[in-house]
Backbone as CSV, one residue per row, in Angstrom:
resi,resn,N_x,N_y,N_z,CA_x,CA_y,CA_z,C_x,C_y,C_z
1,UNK,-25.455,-15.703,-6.805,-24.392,-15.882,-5.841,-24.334,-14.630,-4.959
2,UNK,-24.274,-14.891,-3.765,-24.160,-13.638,-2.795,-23.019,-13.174,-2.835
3,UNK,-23.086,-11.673,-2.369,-21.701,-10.936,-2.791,-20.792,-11.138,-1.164
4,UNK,-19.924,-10.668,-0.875,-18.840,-11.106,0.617,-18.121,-9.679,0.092
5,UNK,-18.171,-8.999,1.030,-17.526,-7.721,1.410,-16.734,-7.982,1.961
6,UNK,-15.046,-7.442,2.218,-14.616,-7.579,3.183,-13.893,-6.527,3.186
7,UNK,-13.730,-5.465,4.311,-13.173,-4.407,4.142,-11.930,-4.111,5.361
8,UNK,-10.784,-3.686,4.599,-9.898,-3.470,5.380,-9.245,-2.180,6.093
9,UNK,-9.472,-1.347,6.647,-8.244,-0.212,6.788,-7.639,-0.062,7.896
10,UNK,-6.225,0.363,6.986,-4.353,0.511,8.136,-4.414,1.925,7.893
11,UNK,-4.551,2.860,9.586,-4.315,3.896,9.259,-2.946,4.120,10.527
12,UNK,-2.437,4.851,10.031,-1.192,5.093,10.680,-0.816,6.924,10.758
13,UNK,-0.792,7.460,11.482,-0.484,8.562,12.162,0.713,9.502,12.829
14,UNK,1.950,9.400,12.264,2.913,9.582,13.058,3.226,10.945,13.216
15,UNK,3.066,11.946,14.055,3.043,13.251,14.737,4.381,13.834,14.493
16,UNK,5.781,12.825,14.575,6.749,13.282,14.309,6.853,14.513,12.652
17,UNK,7.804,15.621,13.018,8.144,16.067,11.940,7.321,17.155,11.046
18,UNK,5.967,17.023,11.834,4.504,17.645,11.177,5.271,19.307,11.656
19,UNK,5.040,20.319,10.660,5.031,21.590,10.790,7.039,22.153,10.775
20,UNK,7.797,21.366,11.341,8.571,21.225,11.194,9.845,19.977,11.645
21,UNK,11.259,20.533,11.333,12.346,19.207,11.721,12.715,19.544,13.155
22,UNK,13.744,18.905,13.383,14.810,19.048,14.162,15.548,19.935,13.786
23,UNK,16.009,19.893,13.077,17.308,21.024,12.342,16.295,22.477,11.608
24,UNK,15.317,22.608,12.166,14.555,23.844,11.961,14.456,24.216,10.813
25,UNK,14.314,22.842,9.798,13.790,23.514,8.043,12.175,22.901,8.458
26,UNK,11.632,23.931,7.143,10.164,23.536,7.424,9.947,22.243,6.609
27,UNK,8.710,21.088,7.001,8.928,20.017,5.996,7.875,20.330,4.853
28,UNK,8.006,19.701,4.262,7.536,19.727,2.580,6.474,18.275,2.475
29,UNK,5.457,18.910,2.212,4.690,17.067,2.379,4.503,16.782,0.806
30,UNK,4.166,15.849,0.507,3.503,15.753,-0.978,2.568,14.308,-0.408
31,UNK,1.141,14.417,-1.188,0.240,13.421,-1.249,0.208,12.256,-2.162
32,UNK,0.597,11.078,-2.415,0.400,10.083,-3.108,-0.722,9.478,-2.585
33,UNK,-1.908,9.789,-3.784,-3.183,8.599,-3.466,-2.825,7.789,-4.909
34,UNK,-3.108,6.678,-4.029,-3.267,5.497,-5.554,-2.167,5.593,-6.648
35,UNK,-0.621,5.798,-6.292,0.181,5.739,-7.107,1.081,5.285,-6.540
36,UNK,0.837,3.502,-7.085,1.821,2.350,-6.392,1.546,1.207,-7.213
37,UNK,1.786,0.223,-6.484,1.795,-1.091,-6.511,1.203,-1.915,-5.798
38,UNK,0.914,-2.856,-5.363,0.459,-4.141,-4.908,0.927,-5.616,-5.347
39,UNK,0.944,-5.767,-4.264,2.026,-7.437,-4.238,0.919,-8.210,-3.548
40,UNK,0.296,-9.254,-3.714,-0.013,-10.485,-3.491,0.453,-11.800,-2.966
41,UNK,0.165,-12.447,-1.976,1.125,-13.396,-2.006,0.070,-14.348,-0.920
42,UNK,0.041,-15.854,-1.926,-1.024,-16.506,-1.246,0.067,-17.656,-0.243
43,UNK,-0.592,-17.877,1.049,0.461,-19.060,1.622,-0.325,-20.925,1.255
44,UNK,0.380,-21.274,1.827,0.281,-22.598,1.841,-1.081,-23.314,1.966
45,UNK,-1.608,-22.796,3.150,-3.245,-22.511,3.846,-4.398,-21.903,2.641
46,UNK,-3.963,-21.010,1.962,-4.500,-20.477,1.210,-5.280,-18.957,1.640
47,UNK,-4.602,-18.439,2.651,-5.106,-17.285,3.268,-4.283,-16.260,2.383
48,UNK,-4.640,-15.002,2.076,-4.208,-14.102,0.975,-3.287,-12.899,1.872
49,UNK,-1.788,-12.571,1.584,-2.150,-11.633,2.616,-1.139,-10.150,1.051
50,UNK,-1.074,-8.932,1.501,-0.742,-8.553,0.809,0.106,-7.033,1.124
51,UNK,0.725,-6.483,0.014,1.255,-5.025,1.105,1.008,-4.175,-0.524
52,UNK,1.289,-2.816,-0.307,0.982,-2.128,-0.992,2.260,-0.647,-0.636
53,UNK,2.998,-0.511,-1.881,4.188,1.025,-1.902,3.880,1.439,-2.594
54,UNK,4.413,2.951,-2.481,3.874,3.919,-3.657,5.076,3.677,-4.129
55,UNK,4.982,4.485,-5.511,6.358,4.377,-6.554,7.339,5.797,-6.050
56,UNK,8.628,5.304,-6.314,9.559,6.596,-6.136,11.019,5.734,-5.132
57,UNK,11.787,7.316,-5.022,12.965,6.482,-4.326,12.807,7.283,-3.243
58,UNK,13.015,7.098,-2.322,13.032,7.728,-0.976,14.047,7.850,0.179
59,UNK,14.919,8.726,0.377,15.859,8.620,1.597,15.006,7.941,3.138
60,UNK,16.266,6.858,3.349,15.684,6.656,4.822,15.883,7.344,5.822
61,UNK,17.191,8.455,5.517,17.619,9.133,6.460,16.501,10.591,6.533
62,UNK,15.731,11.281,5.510,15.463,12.164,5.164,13.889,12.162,5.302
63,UNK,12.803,11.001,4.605,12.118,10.767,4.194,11.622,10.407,5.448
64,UNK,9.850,11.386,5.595,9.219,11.205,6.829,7.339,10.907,6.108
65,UNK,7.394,9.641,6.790,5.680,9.632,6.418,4.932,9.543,7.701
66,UNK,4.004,10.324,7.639,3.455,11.184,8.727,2.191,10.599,8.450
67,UNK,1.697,10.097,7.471,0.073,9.403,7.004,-0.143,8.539,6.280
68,UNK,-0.689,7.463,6.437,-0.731,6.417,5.258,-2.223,5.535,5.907
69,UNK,-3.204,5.360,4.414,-4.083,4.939,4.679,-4.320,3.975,3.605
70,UNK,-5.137,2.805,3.953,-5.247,1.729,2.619,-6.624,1.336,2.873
71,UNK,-7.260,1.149,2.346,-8.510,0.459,2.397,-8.870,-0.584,0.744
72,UNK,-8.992,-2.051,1.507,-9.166,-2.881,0.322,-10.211,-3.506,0.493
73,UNK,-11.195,-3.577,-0.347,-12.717,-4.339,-0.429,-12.319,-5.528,-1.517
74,UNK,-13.108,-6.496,-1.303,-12.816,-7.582,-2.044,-14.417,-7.620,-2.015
75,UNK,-14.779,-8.519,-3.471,-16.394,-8.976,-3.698,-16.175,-9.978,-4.226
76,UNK,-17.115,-10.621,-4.516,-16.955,-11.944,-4.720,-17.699,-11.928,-6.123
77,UNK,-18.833,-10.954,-6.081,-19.512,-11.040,-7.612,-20.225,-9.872,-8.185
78,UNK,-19.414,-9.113,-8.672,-18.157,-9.413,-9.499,-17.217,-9.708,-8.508
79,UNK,-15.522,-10.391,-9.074,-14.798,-10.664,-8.153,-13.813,-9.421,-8.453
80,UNK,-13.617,-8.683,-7.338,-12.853,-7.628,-7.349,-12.226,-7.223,-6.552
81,UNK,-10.840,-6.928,-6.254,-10.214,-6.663,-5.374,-9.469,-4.874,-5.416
82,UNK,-10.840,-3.980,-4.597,-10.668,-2.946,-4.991,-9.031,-2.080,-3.797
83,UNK,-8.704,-1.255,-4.230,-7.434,-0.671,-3.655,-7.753,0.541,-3.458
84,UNK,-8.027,1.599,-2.263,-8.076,3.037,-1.993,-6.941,3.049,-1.222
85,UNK,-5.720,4.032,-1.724,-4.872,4.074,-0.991,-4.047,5.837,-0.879
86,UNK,-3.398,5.477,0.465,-3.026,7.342,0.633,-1.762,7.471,1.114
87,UNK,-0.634,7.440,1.191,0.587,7.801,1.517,0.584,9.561,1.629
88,UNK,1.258,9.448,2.568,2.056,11.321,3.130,3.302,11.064,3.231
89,UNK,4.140,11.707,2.284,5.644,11.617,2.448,6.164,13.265,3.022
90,UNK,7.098,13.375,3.598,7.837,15.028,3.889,9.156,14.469,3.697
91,UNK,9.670,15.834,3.465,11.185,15.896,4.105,11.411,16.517,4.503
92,UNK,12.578,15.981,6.005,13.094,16.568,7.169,14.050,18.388,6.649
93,UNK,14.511,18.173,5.249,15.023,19.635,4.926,16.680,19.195,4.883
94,UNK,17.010,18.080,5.605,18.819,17.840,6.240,19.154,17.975,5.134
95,UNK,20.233,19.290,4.888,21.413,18.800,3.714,21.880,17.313,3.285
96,UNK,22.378,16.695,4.313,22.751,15.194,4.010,21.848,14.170,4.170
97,UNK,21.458,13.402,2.883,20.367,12.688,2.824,21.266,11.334,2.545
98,UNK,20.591,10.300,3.174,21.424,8.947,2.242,20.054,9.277,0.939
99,UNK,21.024,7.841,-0.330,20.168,7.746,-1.401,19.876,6.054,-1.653
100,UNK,19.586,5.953,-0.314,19.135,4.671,-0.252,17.936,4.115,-1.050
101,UNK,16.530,4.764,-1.024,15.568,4.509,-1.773,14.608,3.367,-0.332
102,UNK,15.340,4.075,0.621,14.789,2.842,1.618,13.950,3.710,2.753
103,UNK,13.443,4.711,2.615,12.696,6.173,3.313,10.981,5.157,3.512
104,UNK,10.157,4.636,2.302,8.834,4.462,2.339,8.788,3.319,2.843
105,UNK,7.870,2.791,3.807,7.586,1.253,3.848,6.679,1.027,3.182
106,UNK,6.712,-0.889,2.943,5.224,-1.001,2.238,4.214,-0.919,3.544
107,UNK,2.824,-0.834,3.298,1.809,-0.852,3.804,1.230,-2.444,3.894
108,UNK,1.525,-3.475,4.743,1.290,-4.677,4.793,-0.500,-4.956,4.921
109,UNK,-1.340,-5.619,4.561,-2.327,-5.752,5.299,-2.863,-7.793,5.007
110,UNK,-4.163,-8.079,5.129,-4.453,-9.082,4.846,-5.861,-9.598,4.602
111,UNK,-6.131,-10.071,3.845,-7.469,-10.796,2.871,-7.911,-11.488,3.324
112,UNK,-7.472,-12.518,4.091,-7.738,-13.731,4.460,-7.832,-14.754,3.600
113,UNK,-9.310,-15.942,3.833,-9.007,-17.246,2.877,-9.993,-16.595,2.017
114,UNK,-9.411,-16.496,0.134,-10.176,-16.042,-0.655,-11.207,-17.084,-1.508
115,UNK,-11.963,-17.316,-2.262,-12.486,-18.282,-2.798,-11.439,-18.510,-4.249
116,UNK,-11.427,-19.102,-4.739,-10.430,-19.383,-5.909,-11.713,-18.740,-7.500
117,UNK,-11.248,-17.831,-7.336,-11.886,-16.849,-8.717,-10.736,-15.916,-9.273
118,UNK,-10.984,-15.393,-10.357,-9.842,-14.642,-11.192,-10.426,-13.316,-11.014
119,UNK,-9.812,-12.664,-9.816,-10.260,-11.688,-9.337,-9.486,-10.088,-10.083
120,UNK,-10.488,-8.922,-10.655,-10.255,-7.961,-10.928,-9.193,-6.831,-10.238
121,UNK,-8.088,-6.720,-9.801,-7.782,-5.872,-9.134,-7.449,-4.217,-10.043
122,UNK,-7.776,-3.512,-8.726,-8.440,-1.925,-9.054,-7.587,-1.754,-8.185
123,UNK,-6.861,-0.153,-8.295,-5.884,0.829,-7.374,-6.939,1.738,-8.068
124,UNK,-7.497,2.936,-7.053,-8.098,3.949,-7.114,-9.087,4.132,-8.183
125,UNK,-9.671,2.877,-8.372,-10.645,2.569,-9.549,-10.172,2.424,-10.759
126,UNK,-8.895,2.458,-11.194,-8.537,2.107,-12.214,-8.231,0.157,-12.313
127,UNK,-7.991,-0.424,-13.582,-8.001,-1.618,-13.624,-6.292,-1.826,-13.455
128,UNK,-5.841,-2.704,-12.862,-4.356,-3.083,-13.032,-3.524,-4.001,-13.575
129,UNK,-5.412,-4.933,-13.020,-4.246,-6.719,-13.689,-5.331,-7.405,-12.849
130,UNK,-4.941,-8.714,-12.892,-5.846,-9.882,-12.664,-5.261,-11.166,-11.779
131,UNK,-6.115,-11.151,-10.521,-5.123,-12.025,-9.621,-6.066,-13.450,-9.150
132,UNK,-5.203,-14.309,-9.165,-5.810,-15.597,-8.820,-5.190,-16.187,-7.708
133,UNK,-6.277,-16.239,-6.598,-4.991,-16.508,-5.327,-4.642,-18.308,-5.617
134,UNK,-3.614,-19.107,-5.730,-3.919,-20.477,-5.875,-2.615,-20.320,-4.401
135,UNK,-3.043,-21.589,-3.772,-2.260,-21.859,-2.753,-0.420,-21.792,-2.691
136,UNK,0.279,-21.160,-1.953,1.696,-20.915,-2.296,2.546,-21.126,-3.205
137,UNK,1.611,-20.137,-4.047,1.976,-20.223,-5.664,3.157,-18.927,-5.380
138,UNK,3.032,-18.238,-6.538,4.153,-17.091,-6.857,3.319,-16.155,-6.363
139,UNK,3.854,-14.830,-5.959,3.319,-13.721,-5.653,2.920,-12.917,-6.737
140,UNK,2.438,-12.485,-6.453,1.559,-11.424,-7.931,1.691,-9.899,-7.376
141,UNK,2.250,-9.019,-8.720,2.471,-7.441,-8.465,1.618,-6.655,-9.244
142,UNK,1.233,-5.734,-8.772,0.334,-5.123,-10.161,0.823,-3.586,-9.338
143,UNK,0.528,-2.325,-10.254,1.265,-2.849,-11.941,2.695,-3.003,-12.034
């Protein structure tokens, strides 16, 4: 069986906030690669589409992501749905933060129409769980 590559990447860039705030504190970055989740969710059609957050709580008022990169390969044989992923979080420094937990977005992207196999999914080469796209079934999270 021939293998089907399909490779995705969302890179996003936002200049705001880099080096410092508004209110003249310096920001604080920290790197999350590959420490998240993934959500699945097949439609009706059977096209796959999916998003991907890192774990944590995050002010929306406070919480600045300045970088976020995802790249997802899918194969067909083996069937694997691999996950390289990169979040940049800072903070602005503001004394008053809300504690919303609403600061990170997910990282949306999309698969397209998958073949119906019980596909391996991998975040940063590790194993997570096992996804089967069936047509507008339930969404699937790993981990």
């Amino acid at each position: 069986m021939a293998a089907r590559s399909v490779i995705r990447l969302f890179a996003a860039v936002v200049a705001c906030g880099l080096g410092g705030s508004a209110s003249g504190w310096a920001e604080e970055l920290t790197v999350h690669e590959n420490q998240g989740r993934v959500c699945f969710e097949t439609a009706a059609d059977g096209t796959v589409a999916a998003s991907y957050m890192i774990f944590g709580c995050f002010s929306s008022s406070c919480t600045t992501v300045p970088e976020t990169r995802l790249v997802a390969t899918v194969t067909e044989s083996p069937a694997v749905i691999a996950i390289d992923a990169r979040i940049v979080t800072g903070s602005t420094g503001d004394l008053i933060c809300t504690t919303d937990c609403g600061g990170v977005p997910s990282v949306p992207f999309a698969l397209g129409l998958l073949p119906a196999h019980d596909y391996q999914v991998t975040i940063g080469g590790g194993d997570v769980g096992t996804f089967r796209p069936v047509a507008a079934g339930e969404p699937a999270c790993f981990p």
